[in-house]
C-alpha positions in Angstrom: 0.0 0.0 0.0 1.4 3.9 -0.7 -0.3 6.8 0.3 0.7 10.0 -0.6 -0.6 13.2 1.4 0.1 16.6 -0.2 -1.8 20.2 1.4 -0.6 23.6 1.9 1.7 24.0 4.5 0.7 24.6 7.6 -2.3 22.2 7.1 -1.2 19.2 9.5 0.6 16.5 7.5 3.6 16.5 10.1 1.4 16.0 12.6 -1.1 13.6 11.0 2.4 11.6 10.1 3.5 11.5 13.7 0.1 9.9 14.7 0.2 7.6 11.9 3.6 6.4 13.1 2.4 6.5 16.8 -0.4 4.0 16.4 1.7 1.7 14.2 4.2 2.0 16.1 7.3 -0.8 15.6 5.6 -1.6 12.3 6.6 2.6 11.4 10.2 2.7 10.5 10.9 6.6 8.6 11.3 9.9 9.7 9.4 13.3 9.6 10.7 17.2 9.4 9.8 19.0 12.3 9.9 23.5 12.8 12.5 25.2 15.4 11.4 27.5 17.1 13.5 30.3 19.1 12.2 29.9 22.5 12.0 33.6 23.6 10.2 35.2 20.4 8.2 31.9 18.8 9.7 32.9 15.2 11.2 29.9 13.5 14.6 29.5 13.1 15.0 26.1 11.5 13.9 22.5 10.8 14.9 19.4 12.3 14.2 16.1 10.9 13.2 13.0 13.3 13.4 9.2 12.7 11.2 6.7 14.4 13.5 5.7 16.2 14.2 8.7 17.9 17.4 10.3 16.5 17.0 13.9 15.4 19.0 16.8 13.6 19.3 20.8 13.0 19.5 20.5 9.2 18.1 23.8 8.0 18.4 27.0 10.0 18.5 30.6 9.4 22.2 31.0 10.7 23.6 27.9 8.3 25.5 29.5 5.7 25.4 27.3 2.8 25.1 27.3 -0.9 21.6 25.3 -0.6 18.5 27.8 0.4 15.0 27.3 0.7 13.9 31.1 1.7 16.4 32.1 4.5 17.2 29.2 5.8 20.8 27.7 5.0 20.4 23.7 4.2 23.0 21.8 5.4 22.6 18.4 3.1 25.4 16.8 5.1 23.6 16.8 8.6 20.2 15.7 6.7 22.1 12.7 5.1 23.5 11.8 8.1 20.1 11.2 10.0 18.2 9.7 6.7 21.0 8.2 5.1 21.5 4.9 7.4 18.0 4.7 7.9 17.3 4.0 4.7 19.6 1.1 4.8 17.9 0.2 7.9 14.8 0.1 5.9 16.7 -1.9 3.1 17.2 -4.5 5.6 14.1 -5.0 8.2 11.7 -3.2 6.1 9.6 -6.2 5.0 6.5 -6.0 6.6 6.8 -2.6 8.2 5.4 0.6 7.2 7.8 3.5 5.7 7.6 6.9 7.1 8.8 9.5 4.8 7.7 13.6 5.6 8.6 14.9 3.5 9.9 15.2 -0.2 10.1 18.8 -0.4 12.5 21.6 -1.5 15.4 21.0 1.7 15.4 17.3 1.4 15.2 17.4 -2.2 19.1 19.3 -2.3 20.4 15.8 -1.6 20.9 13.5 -4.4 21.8 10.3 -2.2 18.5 11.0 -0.5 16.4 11.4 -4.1 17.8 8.1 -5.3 16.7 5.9 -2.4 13.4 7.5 -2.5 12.8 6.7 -5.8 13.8 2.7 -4.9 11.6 2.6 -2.0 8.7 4.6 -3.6 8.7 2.6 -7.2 9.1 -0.9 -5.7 5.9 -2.4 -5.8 6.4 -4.8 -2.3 7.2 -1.2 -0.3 4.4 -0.3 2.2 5.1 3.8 2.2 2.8 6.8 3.4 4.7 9.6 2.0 4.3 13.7 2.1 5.0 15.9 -1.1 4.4 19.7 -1.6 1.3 20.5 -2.9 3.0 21.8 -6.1 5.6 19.5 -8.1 8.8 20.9 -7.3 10.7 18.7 -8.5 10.2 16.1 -11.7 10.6 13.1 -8.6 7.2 14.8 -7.1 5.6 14.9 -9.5 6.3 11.0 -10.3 5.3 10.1 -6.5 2.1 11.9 -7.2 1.2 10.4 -10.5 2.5 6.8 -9.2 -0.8 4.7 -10.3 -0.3 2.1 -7.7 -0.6 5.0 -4.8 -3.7 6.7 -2.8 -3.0 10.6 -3.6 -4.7 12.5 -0.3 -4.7 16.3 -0.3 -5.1 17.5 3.5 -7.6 20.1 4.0 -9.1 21.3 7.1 -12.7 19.8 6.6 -11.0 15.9 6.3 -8.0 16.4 8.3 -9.4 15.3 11.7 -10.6 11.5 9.7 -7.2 11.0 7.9 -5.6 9.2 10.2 -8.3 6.5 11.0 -8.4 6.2 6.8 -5.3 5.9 6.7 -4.8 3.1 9.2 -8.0 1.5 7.6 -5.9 1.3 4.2 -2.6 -0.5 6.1 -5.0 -2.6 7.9 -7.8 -3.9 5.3 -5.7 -3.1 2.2 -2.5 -4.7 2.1 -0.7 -5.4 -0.8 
């Protein structure tokens, strides 16, 4: 089964990811990009990303400097590949019969080529249970492959079905397997 939730930002698809994962819980192997937020003003600063299993990194941040931008945050590729990198081979190994996490395929993770290439194996093989976020516009050619992938269940997150997605979604890793 792949599912792949796309919105505007803002909408909830971190958060409807980290319940997902939650109530699957050892059968969730992934990760999810998360805001930073400076603790005195509430402005954010940066973006960390988050595996299952509980690692996390600074990999985008308004103070990086780096030839990678998304806005004014600096994108350091490095740290992100560090995090993602050996998960995926994690996932390579034990990932039969578990469910992938990915949140997302946007503009930062996108900077890194390692990272594109193992998306595209674990996305277009057809044994790979996957719920996946995208941007809502293709900004990149591999989005707008994960959103045209036949085999997939394309949800765009709105506020009126937000609050049901994630008993749907569990419904279609339950009930429709394969």
């Amino acid at each position: 089964m792949k599912v792949v939730v796309t919105g505007l930002p803002g909408i909830g698809k971190t958060t409807l990811i980290k319940k997902i994962a939650h109530n699957l819980g050892k059968r969730a192997i992934g990760f999810w990009t998360e805001e930073v937020r400076d603790r005195k003003t509430k402005k954010r600063i940066g973006f960390k990303v988050i595996t299952t299993e509980g690692e996390q990194m600074l990999f985008a941040s308004k103070t990086f400097s780096s030839k990678y931008l998304v806005g004014s945050y600096g994108v350091n590729v490095e740290r992100f590949e560090r995090i993602v990198l050996p998960l995926f081979e994690k996932i390579k190994k034990e990932g039969k019969g578990k469910v992938i996490i990915v949140d997302e395929v946007g503009k930062m993770e996108l900077f890194s080529k390692s990272f594109r290439n193992q998306i595209r194996d674990i996305v277009f093989n057809p044994t790979t249970d996957i719920i996946i976020t995208i941007p809502l516009r293709d900004v990149h050619p591999l989005v707008r492959d994960i959103r045209r992938l036949p085999s997939a269940v394309l949800i765009e997150l709105n506020k009126e079905n937000r609050e049901v997605m994630e008993q749907e979604i569990l419904k279609l890793f339950t009930q429709g397997r394969g």
